[in-house]
N, C-alpha and C positions, 0 to 999 in steps of 0.2 A: 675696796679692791683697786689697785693700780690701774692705769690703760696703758695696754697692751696691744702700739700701731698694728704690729704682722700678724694679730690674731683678728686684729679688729679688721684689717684688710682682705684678709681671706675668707671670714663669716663676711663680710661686703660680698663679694665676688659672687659665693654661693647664693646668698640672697636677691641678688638680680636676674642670674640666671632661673633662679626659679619663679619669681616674678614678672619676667620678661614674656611668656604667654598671655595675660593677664593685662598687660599692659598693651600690648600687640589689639587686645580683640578688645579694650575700652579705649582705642587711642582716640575715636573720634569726639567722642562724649567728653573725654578728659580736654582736647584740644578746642572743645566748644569754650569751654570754661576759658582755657588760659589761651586763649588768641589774644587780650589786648598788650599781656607778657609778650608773647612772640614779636608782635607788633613793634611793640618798644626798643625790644634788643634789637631786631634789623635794625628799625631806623636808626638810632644810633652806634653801629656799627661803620655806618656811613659807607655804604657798600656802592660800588664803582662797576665799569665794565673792566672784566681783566682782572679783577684783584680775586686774591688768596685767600677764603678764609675757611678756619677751623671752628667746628663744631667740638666740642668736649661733651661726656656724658649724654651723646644726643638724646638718646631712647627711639624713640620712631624718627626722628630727625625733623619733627614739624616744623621748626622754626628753625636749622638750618636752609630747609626746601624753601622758604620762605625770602632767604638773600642768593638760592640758588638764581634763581633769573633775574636778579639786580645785578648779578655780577656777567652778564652776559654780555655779547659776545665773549671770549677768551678767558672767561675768568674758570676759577675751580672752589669748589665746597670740597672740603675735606672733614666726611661726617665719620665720626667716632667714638666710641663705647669702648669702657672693658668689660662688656659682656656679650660674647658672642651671638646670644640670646634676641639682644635688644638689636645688635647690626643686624642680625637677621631680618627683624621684622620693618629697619630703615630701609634696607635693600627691598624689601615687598612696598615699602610705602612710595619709593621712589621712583619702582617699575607702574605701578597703579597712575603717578600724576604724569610718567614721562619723565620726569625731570632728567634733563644733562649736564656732563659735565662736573660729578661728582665721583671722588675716591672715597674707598670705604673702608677705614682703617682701625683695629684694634690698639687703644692707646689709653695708658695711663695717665692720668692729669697731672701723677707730682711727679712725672718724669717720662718729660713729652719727648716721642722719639722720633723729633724732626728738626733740621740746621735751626739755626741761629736766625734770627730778621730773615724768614722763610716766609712770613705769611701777614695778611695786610688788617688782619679783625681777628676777633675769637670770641665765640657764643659758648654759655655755658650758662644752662637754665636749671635751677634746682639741683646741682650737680656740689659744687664747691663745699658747701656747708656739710655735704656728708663724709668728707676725705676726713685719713687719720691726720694730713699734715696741710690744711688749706693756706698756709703762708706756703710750703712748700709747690705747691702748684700755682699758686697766683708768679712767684718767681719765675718760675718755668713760665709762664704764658708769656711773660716779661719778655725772657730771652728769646721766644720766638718772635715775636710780634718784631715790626720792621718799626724801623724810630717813626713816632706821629700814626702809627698802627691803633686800634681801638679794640677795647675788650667791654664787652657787656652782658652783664651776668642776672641771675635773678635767684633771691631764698627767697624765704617765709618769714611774715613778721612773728612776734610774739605767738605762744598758746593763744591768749584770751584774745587776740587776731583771728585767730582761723580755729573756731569750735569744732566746724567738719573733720577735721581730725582728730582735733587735743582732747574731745571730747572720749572716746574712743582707749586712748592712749593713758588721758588721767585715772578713768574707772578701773581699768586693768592695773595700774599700780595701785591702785588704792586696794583693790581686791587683794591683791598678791603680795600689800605690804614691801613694793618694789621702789628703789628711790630711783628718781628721774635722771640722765644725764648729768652729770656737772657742766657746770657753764662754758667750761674750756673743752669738752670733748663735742668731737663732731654727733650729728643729729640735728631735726628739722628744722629746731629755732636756733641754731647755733645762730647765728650770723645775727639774730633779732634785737641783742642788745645796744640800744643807741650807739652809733661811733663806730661800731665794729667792724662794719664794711669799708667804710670811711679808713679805718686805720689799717685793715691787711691792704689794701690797694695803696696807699699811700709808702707800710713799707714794703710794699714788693717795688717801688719805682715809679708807679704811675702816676701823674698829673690830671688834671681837669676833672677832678672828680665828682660823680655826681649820682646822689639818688633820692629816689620817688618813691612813693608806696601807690599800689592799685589796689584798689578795691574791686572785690572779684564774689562769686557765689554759685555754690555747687546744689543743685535742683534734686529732690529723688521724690519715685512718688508716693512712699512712703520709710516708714522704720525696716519694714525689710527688705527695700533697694536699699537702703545706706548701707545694712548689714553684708547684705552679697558685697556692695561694692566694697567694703571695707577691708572684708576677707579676701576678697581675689587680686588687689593691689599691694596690701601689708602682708609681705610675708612674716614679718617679726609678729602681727595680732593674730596671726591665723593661725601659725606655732602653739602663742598662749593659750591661745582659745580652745585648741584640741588638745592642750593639757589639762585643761581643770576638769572637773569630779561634773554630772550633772547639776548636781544643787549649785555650783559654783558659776555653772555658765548658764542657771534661770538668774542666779542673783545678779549676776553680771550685765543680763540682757535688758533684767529690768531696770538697772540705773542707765543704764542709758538709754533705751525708750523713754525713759520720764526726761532726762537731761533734753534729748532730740525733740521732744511734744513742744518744746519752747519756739523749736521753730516753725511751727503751724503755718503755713500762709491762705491765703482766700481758697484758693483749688482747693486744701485737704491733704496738699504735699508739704514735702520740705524746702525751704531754701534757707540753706545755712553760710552764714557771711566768711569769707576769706581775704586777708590780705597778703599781698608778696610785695615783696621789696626787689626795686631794679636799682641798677648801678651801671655806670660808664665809667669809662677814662680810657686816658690816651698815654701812648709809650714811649 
């Protein structure tokens, strides 16, 4: 089957929206995990007093809050989602720490609807990789960022990188007899193959390119917090999951309790390994 950007962007749109509660009431558990992500893109954002930056895809906006008071006195965070949903729970997140000095703006990534050299950074964490057109948005960040501006971004490395998901995600196409992404359509390891990040930054204009991978690890206290958490974050597995037959969702559950039992640790719970990959450059 073809891809199909304006369909594939409008199931986007609906799927965040209905995932954006979900995300709202596990953001702190989720942001325990990827704080030394957050961590990274600030600092390398190279955030000043007074400067201008854009958040893309915030979701809760943790790690825009994060270069809010770097950029203080006079500066402004410009935190933004296209889903209403997810601004909503930024705007709760950002009345709860105080934070000032922030606009809250509904914006698309592949067609940023702000001037030209308007703004001095741009964060965009786990966000890029899922766009129908992520060269088309890395160009756009291009053209806003101010010449020597800084963008730093963050995906997911490979599946066999981060099992806490792929684990999840493989079983159910294998159940379903469903084939994975192609390598060129967006989705969570899009961005995983060696070079890749390296090369859309490269041609959308950017110089000094640079990236890391962290090693990261998501804790649950056992097979059935993973399973809550799984459902209440993935809306595309929670869909599947409440299409299949009963037989289909014991056969399901149990390949992956047995897949998940690998990662036993001393307590009795889970700790299953994740990597992401961060990236910089400058405009």
């Amino acid at each position: 089957m073809s891809f199909d950007p304006d369909a594939y962007r409008a199931g986007a749109r609906d799927t965040w929206e209905r995932a954006a509660p979900g995300w709202r009431d596990r953001r702190a558990a989720l942001q325990a995990v990827a704080m030394p992500v957050s961590r990274w893109m600030a600092d390398a954002v190279r955030p000043q007093p007074g400067h201008r930056v854009l958040e893309l895809a915030a979701g809760a906006g943790d790690t825009g809050f994060l270069v809010a008071e770097l950029i203080q006195p006079g500066g402004t965070l410009i935190c933004s989602d296209a889903s209403e949903g997810m601004l909503d729970a930024a705007r709760g997140r950002a009345e709860e720490l105080g934070v000032t000095g922030v606009e809250f703006k509904l914006l698309e990534a592949e067609w940023i609807d702000l001037p030209a050299a308007s703004v001095d950074g741009v964060l965009c964490r786990w966000g890029y990789m899922l766009l129908a057109d992520p060269s088309a948005a890395l160009r756009e960040t291009r053209r806003v960022l101010r010449p020597g501006g800084r963008v730093a971004l963050a995906a997911w490395d490979s599946a066999e990188r981060n099992p806490w998901a792929a684990v999840g995600t493989e079983e159910m196409q294998q159940l379903l007899d469903a084939p994975p992404p192609a390598p060129d359509q967006p989705g969570m390891f899009a961005f995983a193959p060696p070079g890749r990040i390296e090369a859309l930054l490269h041609e959308a204009g950017f110089t000094d390119v640079e990236v890391e991978a962290l090693d990261l690890a998501f804790a649950h206290d056992d097979e059935d917090a993973w399973w809550e958490e799984r459902v209440t974050l993935s809306v595309p597995f929670a869909d599947a999951l409440a299409g299949l037959e009963p037989a289909q969702r014991d056969r399901l559950r149990e390949a992956i309790d047995a897949r998940l039992a690998g990662y036993r640790d001393d307590s009795g719970g889970l700790t299953i390994p994740a990597r992401a990959l961060v990236a910089a450059a400058s405009a």
